[in-house]
C-alpha positions as CSV (number, residue, x, y, z in Angstrom):
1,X,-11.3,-25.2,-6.3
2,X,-12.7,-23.1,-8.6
3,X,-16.2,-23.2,-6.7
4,X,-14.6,-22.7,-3.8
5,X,-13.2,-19.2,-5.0
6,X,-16.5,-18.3,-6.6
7,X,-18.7,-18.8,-3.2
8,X,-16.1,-17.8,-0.6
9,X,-16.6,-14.4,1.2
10,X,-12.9,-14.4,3.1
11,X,-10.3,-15.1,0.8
12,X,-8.3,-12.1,-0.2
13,X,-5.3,-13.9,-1.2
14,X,-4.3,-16.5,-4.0
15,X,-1.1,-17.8,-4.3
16,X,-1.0,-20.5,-6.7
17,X,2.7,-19.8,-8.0
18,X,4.9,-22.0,-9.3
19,X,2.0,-24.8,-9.8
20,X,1.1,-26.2,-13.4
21,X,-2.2,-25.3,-13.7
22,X,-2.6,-24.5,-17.5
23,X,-4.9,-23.0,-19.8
24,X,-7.9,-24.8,-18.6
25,X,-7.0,-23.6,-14.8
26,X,-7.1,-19.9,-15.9
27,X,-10.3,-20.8,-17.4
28,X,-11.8,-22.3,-14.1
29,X,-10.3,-19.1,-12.3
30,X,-11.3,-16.6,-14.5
31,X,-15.1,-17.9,-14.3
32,X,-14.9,-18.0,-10.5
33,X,-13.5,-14.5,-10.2
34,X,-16.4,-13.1,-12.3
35,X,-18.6,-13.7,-9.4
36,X,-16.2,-13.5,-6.6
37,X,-16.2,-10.3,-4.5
38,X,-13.4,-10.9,-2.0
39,X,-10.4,-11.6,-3.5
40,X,-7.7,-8.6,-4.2
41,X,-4.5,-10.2,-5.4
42,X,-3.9,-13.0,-7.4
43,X,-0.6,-14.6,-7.8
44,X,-0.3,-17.1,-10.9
45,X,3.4,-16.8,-11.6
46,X,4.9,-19.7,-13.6
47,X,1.7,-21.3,-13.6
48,X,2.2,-22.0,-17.3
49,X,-0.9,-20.4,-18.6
50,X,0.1,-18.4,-21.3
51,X,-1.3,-16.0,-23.6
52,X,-4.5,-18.0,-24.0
53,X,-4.8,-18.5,-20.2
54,X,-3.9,-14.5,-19.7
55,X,-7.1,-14.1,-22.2
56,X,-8.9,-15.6,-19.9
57,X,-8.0,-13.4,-16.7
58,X,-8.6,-10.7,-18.7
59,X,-12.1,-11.3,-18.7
60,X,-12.2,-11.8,-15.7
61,X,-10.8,-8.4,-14.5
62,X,-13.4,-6.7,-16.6
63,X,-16.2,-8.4,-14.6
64,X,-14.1,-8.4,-11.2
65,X,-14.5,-4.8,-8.7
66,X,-12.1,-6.2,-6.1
67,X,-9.3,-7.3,-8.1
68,X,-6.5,-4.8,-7.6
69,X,-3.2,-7.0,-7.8
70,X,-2.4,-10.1,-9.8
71,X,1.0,-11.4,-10.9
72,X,1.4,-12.8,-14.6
73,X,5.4,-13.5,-14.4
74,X,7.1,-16.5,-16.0
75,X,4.0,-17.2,-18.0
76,X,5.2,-16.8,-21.8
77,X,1.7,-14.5,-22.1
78,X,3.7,-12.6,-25.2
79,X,2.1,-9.7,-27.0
80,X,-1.1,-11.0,-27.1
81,X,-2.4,-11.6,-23.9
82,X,-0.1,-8.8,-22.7
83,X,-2.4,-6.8,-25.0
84,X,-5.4,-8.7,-23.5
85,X,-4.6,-7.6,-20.0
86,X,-4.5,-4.0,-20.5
87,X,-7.4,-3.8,-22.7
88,X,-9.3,-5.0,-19.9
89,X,-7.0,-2.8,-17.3
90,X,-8.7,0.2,-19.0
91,X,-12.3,-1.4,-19.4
């Protein structure tokens, strides 16, 4: 899936709430949203990535122009990869 996010030229949208995809999803994610120039919101709410996996998006965001929404609820991110999201929101 993850190629398929980096290479698409539609997609605006991700919703992949309430699925289990981890640490090593956010990983896959955040790589294909460094290169991704469509998407705008991204919903990973209970997706159980925590605050490694919110590190991960957080790099992403720094790399990603088009990313204006994304939801991080019910993920147990905690103070570190709270603080990892809005270092990048001010990158």
């Amino acid at each position: 899936m993850s190629q398929e996010l980096q290479f698409n030229f539609t997609l605006t949208t991700l919703n992949l709430s309430f699925n289990d995809i981890g640490v090593d999803g956010a990983k896959y994610i955040s790589q294909a949203l460094q290169s991704n120039s469509t998407l705008t919101t991204l919903d990973l709410q209970f997706t159980n990535i925590g605050a490694d996996g919110a590190t991960f998006i957080s790099k992403s965001v720094q790399f990603n122009s088009t990313l204006t929404t994304f939801y991080l609820n019910g993920n147990n991110i905690g103070n570190d990869g709270a603080k990892s999201i809005l270092q990048s929101l001010q990158f």
